[in-house]
N, C-alpha and C positions, 0 to 999 in steps of 0.2 A: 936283468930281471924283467924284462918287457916280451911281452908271449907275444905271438907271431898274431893273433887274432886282435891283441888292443893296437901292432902298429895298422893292423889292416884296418881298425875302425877310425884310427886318425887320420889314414890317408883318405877313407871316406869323407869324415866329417869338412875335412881339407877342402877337399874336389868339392862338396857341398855347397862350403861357402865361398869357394870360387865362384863357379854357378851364378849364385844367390848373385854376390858383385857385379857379374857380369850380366844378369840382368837387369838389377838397378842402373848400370848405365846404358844399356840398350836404351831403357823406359825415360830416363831422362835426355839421352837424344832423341828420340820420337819427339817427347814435349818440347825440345827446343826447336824444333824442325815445323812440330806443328803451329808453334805461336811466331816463329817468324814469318811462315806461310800465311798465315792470317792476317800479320800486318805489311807484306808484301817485303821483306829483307831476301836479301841474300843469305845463303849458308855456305858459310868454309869449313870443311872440313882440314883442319888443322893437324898432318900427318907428321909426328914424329916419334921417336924410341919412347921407352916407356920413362927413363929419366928425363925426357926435356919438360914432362908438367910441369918440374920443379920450376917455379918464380925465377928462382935464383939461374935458373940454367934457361929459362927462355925468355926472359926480360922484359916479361909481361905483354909478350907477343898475341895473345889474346887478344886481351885488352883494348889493346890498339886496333882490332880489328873490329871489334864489336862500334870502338870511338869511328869507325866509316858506315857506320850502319850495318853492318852485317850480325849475323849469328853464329855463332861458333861450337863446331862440336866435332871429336873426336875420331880416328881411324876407325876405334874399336865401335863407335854407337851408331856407322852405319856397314861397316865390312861386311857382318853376319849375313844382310839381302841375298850374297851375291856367291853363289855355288862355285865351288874348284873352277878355273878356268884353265884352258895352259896358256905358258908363257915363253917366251920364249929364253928365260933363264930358269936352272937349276930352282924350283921355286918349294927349298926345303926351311925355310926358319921362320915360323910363327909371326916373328912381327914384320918380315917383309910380304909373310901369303895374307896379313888382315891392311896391309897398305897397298896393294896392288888391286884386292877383294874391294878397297872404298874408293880406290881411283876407277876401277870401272862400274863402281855404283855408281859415281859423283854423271859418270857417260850417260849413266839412266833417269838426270833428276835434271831439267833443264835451269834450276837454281839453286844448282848447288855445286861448287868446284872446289878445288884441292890446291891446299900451297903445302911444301913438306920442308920438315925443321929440319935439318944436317949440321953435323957437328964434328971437330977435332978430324977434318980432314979425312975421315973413314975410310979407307978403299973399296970396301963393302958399298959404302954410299952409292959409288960412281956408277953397280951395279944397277942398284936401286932408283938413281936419280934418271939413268934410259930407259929403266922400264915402264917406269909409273910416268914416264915423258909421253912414252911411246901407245902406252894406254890411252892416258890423257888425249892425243891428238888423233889417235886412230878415231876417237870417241867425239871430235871435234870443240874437244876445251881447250885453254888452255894450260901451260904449265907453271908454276911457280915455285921456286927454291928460295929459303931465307938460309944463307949459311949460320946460326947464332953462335957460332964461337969466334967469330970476326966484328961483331956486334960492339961496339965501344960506345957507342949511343944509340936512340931512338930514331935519329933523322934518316940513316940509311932505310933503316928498313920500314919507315913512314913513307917515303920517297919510292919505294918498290911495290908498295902497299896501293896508295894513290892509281901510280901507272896502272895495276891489275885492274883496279876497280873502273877507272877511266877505259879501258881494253874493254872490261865486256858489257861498259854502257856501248862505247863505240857499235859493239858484235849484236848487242840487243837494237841498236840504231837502226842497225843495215840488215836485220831479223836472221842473221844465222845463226 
């Protein structure tokens, strides 16, 4: 008993507050982009699927990033910059065209680079993880993977964490 025009207004209403959402986090990665810049941080753009925000599935991988001084924001709060490019894979599923989209924004922001979350061994991943490699260093950054479903503590991936940040004090050293 639902007429073809109320599903058509809820898929509007839908798409709307899609939208809407996705500009709220645009607007709050600009603000966290903008106050790190200000106080001179780094930004990670923190790449993974849309369940690893869950706490429980990335182990507060944030967190610990932010605990090195960094700032931390999202594939989706800088992808948008960065027009279709092509690639050298089949680049048809939304969240690997907005994670390839912020690895080669991260190429265009001299403080800002990419670590990406991976998980339950994906096959798709290994896809993913030579592309956004490949972007990465074409673009002369570097690359970072946390696998979080190997995760059994915090020290691994503190210990991986350190290195990257020690890497591009090193890269900032030597001015490349």
């Amino acid at each position: 008993d639902i007429s073809k025009e109320e599903v058509a207004k809820a898929a509007d209403l839908g798409y709307a507050e899609y939208h809407d959402h996705m500009q709220r986090l645009r607007d709050k990665g600009a603000q966290i982009i903008a106050d790190a810049r200000a106080a001179g941080k780094r930004i990670i753009v923190l790449a993974g699927r849309p369940y690893h925000v869950d706490p429980e599935v990335n182990h507060g991988i944030d967190g610990l990033i932010c605990q090195h001084g960094a700032a931390v924001v999202t594939e989706d709060s800088v992808a948008w910059h960065m027009e279709k490019f092509p690639t050298t894979v089949l680049n048809q599923w939304t969240y690997h065209s907005r994670l390839y989209a912020a690895a080669k924004y991260c190429t265009t922001q001299p403080d800002m680079d990419l670590v990406q979350l991976v998980s339950f061994g994906c096959g798709v991943d290994a896809i993913t993880t030579d592309e956004t490699r490949s972007i990465l260093q074409a673009g002369g950054k570097l690359y970072t993977q946390l696998k979080i479903d190997e995760i059994t503590n915090l020290g691994a991936v503190n210990i991986r964490l350190r290195s990257l940040f020690a890497a591009l004090d090193e890269k900032d050293r030597k001015g490349e």
